[in-house]
Each structure stands twice: as C-alpha cells, then as structure tokens.
MMTF fields as JSON, N, C-alpha, C and O atoms, coordinates in Angstrom:
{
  "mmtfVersion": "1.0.0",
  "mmtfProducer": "UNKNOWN",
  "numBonds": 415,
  "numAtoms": 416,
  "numGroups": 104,
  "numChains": 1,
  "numModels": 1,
  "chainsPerModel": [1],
  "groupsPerChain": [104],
  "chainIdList": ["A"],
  "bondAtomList": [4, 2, 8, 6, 12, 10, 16, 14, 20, 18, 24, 22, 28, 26, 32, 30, 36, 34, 40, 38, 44, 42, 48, 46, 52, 50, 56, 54, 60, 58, 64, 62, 68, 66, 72, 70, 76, 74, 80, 78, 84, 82, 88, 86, 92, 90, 96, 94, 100, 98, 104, 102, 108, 106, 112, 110, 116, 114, 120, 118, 124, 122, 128, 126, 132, 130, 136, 134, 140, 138, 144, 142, 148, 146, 152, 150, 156, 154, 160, 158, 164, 162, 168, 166, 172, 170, 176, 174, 180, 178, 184, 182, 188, 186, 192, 190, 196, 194, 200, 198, 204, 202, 208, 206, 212, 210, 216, 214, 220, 218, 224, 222, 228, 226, 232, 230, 236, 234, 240, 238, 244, 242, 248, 246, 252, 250, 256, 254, 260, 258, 264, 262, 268, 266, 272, 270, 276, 274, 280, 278, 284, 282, 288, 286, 292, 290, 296, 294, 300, 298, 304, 302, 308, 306, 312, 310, 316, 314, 320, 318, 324, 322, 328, 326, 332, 330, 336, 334, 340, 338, 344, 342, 348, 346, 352, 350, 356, 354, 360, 358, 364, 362, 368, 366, 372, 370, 376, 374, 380, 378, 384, 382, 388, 386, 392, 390, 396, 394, 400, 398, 404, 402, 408, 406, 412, 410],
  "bondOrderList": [1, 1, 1, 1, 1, 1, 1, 1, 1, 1, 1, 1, 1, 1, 1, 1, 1, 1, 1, 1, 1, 1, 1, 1, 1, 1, 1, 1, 1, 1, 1, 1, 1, 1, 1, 1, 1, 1, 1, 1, 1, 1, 1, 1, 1, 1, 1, 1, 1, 1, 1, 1, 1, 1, 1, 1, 1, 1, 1, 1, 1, 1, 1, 1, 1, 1, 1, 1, 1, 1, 1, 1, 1, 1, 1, 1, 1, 1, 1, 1, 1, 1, 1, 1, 1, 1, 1, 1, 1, 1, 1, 1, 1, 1, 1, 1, 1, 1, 1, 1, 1, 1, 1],
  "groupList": [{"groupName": "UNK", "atomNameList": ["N", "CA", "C", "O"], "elementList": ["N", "C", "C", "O"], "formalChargeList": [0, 0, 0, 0], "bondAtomList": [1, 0, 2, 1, 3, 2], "bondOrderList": [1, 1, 2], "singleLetterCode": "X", "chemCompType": "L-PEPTIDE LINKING"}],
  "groupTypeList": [0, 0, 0, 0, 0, 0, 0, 0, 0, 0, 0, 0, 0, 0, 0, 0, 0, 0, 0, 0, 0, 0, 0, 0, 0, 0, 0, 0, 0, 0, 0, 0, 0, 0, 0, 0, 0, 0, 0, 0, 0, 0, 0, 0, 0, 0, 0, 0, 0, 0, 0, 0, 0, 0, 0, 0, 0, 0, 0, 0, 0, 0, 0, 0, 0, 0, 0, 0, 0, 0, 0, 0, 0, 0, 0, 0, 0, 0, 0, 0, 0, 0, 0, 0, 0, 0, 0, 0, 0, 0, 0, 0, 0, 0, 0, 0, 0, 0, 0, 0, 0, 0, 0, 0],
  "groupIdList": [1, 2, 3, 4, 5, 6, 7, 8, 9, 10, 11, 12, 13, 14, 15, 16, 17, 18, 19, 20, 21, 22, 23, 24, 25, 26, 27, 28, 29, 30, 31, 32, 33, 34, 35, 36, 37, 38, 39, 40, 41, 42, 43, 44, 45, 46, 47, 48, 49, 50, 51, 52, 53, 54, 55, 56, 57, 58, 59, 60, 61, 62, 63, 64, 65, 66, 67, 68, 69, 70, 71, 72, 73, 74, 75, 76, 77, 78, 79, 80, 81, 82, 83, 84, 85, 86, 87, 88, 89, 90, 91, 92, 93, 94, 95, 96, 97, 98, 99, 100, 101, 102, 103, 104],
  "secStructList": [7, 7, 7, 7, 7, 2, 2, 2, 2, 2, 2, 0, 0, 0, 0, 0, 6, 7, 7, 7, 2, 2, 2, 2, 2, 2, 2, 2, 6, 6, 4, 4, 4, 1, 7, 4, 4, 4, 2, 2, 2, 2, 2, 2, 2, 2, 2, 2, 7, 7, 7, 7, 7, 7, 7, 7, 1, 1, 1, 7, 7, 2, 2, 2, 2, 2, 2, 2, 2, 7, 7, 7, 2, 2, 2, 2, 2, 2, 2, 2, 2, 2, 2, 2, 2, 7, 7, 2, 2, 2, 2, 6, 2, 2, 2, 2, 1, 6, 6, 6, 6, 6, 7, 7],
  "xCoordList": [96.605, 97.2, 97.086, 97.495, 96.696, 96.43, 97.85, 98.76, 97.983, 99.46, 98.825, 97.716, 99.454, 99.126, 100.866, 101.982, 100.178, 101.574, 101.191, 100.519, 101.793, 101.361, 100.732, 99.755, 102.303, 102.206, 101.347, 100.879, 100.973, 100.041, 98.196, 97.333, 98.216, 97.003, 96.763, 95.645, 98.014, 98.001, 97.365, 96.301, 98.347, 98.254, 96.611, 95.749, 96.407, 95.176, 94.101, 93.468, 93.972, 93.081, 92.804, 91.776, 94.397, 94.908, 93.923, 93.108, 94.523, 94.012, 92.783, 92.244, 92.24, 90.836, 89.845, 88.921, 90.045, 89.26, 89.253, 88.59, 89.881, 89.634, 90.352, 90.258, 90.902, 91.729, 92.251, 92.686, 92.174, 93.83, 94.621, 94.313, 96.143, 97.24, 97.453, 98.028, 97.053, 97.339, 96.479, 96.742, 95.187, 94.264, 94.519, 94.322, 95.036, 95.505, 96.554, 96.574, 97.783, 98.25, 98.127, 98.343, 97.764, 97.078, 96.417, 96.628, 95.401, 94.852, 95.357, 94.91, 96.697, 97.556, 97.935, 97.462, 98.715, 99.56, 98.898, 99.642, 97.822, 97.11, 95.99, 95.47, 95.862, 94.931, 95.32, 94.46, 96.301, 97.322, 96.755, 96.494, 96.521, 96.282, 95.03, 95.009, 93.671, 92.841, 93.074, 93.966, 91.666, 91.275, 91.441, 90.567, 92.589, 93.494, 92.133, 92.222, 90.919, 89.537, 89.61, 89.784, 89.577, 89.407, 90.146, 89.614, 91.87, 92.535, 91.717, 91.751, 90.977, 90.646, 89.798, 89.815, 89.08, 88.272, 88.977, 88.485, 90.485, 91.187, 91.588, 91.192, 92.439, 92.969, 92.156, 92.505, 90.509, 90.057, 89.703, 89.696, 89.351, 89.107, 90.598, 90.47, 91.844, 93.034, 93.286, 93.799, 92.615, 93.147, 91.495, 91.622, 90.408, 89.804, 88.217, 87.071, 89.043, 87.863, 86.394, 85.332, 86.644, 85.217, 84.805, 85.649, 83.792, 83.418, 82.847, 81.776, 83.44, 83.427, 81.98, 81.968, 81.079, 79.754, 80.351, 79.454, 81.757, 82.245, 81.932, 81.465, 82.375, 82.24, 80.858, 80.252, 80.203, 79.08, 79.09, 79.566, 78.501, 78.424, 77.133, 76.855, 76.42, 74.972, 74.063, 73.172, 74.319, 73.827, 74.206, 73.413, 75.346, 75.972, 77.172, 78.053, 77.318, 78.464, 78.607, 77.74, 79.81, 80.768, 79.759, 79.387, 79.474, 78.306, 77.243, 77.07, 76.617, 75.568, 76.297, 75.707, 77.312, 78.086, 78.348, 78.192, 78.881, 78.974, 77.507, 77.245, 76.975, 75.549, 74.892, 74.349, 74.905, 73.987, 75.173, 74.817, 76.124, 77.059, 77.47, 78.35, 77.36, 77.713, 79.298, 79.79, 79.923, 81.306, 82.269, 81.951, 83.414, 84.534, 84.299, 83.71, 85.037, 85.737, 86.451, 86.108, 87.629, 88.14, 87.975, 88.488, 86.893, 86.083, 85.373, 85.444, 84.609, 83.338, 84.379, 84.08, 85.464, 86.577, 87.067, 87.517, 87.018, 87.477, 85.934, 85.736, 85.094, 84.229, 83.535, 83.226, 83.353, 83.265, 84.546, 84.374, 85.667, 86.768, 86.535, 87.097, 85.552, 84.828, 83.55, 83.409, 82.748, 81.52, 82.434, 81.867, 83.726, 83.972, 84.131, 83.776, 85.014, 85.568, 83.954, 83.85, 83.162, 81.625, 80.762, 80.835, 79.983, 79.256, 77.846, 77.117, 77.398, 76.416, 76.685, 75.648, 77.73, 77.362, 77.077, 76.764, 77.229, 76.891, 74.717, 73.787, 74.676, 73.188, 72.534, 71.557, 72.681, 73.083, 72.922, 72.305, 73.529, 73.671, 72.725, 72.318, 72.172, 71.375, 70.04, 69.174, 69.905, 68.512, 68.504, 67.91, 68.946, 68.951, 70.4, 70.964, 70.908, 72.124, 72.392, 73.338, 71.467, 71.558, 72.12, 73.169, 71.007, 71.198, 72.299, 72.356, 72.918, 74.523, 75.611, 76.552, 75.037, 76.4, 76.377, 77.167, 75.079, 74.94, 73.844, 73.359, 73.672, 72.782, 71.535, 71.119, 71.007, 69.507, 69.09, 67.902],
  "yCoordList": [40.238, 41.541, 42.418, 42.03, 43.239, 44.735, 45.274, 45.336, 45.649, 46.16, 47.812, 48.027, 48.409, 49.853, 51.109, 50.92, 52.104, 53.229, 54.19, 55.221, 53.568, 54.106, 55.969, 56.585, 56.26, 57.921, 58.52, 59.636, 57.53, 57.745, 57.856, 58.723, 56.679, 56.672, 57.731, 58.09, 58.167, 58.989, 60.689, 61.177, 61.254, 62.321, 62.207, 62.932, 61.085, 61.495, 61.702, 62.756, 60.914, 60.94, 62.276, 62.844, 62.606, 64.354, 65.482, 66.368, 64.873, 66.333, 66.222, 67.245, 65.063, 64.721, 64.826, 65.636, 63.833, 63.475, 63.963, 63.471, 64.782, 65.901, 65.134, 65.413, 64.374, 62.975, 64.15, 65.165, 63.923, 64.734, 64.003, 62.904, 64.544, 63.539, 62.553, 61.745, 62.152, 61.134, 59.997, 59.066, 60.224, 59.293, 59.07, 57.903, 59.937, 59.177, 58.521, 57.736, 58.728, 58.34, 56.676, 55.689, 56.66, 55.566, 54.177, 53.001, 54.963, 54.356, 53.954, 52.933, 54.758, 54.559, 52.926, 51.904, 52.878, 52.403, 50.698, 49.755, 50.618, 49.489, 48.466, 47.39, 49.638, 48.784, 47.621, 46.741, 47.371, 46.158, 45.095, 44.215, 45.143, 43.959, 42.986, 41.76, 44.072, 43.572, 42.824, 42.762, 42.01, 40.805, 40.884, 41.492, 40.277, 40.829, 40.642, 41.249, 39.821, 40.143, 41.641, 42.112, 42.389, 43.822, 44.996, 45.948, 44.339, 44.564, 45.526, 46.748, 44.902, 45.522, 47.217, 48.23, 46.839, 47.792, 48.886, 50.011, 48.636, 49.484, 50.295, 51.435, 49.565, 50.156, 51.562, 52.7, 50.522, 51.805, 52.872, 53.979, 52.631, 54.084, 54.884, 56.099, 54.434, 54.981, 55.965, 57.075, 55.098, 55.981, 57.015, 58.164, 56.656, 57.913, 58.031, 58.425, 57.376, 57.369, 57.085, 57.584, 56.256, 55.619, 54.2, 53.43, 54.137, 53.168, 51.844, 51.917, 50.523, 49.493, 48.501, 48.35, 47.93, 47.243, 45.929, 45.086, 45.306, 44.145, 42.909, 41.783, 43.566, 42.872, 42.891, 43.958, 41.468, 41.408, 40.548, 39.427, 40.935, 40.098, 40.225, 41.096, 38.909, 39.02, 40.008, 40.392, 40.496, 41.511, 42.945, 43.865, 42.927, 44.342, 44.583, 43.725, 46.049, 46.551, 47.731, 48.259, 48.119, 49.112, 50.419, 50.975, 50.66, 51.59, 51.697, 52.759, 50.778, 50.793, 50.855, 51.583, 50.338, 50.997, 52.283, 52.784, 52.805, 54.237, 54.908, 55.645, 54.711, 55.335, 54.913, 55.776, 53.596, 53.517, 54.077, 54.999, 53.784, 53.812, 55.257, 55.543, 56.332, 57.467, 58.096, 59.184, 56.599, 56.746, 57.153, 57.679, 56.826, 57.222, 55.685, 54.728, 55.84, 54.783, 53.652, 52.473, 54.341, 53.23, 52.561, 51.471, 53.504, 52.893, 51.681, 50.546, 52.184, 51.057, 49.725, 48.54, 50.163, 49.161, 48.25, 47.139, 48.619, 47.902, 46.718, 45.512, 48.123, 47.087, 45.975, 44.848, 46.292, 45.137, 43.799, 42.58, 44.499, 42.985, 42.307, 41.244, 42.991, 42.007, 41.168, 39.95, 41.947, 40.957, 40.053, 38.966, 40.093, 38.653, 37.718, 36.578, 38.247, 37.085, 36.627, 35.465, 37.301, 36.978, 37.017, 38.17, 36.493, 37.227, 37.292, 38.142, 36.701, 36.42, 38.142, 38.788, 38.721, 39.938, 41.186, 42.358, 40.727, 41.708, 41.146, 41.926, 40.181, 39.873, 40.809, 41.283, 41.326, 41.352, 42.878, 43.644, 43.202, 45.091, 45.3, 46.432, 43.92, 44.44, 44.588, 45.036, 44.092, 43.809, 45.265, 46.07, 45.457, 46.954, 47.798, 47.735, 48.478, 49.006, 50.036, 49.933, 50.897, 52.191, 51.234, 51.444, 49.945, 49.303, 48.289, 47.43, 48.281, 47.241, 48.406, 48.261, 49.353, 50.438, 51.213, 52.127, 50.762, 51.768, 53.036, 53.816, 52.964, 54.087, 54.458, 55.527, 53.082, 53.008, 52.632, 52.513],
  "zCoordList": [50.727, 50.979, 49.733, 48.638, 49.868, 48.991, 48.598, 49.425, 47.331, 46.636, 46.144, 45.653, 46.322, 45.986, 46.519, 47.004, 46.093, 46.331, 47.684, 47.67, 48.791, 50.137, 50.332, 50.758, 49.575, 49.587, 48.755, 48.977, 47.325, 46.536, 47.242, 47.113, 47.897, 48.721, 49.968, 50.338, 50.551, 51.192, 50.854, 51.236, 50.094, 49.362, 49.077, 49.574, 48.129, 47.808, 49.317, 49.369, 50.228, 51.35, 52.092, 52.459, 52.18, 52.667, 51.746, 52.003, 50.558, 49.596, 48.927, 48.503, 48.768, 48.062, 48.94, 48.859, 49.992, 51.238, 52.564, 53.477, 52.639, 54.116, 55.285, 56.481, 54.865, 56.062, 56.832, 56.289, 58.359, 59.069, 58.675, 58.213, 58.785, 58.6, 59.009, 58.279, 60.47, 60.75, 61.055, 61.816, 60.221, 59.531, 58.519, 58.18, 57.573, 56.304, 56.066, 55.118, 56.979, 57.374, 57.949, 57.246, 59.266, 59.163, 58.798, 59.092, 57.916, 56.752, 55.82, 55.297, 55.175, 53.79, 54.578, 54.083, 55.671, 56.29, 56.612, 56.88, 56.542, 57.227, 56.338, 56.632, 54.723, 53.935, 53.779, 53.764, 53.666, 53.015, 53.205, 52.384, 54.407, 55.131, 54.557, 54.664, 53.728, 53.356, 52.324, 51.479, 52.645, 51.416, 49.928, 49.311, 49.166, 48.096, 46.977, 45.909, 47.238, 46.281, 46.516, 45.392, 47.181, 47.31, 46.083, 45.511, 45.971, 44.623, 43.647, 43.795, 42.637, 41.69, 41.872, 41.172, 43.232, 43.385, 43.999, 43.915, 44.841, 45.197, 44.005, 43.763, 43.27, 41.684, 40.959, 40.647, 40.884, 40.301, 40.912, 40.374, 42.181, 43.025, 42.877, 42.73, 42.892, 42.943, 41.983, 42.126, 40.43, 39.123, 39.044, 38.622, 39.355, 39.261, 40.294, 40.074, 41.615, 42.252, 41.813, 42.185, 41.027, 40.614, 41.679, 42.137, 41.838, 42.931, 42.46, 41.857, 42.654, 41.964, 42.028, 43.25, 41.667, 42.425, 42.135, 42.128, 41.842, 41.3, 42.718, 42.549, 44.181, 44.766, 45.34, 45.437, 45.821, 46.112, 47.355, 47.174, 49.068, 49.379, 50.427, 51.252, 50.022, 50.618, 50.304, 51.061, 48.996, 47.826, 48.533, 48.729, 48.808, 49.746, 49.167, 49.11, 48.587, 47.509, 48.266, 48.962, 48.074, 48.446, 48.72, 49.753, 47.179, 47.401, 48.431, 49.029, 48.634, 49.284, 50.652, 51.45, 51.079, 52.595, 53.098, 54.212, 51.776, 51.524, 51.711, 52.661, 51.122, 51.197, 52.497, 53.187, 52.892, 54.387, 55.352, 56.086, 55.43, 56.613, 56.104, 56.916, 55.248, 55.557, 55.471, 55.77, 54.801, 54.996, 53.837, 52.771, 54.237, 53.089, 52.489, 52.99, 51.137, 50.461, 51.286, 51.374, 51.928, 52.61, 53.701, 53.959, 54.718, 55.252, 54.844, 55.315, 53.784, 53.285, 52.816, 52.963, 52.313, 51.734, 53.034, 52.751, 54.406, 55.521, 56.049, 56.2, 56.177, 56.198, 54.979, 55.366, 53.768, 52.922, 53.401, 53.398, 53.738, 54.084, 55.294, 55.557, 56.216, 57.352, 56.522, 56.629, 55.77, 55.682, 54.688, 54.57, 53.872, 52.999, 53.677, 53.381, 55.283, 55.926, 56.804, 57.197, 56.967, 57.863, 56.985, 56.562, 56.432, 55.517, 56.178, 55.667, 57.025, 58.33, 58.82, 58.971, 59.013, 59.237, 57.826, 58.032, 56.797, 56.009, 55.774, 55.569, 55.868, 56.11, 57.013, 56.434, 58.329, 59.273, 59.008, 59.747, 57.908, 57.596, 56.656, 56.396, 55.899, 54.957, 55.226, 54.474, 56.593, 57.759, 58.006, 57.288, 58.681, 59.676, 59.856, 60.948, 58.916, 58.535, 59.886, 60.667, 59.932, 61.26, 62.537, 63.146, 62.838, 63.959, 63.845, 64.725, 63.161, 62.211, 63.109, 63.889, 62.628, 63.518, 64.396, 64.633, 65.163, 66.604, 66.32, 67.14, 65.094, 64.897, 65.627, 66.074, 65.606, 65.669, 67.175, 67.476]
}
C-alpha cells in the first residue's frame, strides 16, 4: 500500500493535470492500494514531478508507458502495478503497445 497526502495528490491532479474533480478525486482516493515498490517513484513525482526509470519490468518504465500509452503519471503508475503483479503482460506491451490497449 502506497502512503502519500490524499488532498496533496489531489490538488495537484486538479491544478497541474487538467483532472475533472472527480477523477482526481478518484484517483487521489484509490492509489493506495498499489504495489508499495511503487513508493519511491510516487514521492518523487509528488515533490517535483520528475518521472522515476527506478522501476523496471520486462525492460518497461513508467516513462515509456507514458510515452506509448499517451497517458498521465498515474495512469502509467496503475498500469506499471499490473505488469509487477503480471509481468507476462508488460512483455506483452513491449511487443505491440497500440495493440496492448486496443489501439491497433
């Protein structure tokens, strides 16, 4: 489980990230739950949105989710906590990323 400042994560999603309220909302509300390896990389996106390459799985980093999948931070942060628990599916994304999410 993920430790962080709910309203802190919030605010920022609202006012940084274009969240409606009740996606950031949401979102503030439900990270928790992820894979507490995730921790560090939460932290630093928190204090200055810098994006972490610490975690690696099946040579697939946050970044590169962000960049193929098109997404937010905490997006790419939900899905990196599926490929830790699968990692057969982050293989899987590193094959054909578009066709990983319906794209293709």
């Amino acid at each position: 489980m993920l430790k962080y400042d709910k309203e802190v994560l919030e605010k920022i999603l609202l006012e940084e990230c274009g969240y409606p309220a009740w996606s950031a909302s949401l979102s503030a509300e439900n990270i928790y739950k992820l894979d507490e390896r995730l921790q560090k990389t939460l932290d630093a996106w928190l204090i200055d949105r810098s994006v972490s390459d610490e975690i690696n799985v099946e040579g697939i980093t946050i970044k590169q989710i962000i960049e193929k999948e098109h997404s937010s931070f905490i997006k790419a942060l939900m899905t990196m906590d599926v490929f830790l628990q699968e990692p057969e599916l982050a293989k899987k994304f590193a094959a054909t990323p578009a066709a990983f999410f319906g794209w293709a």
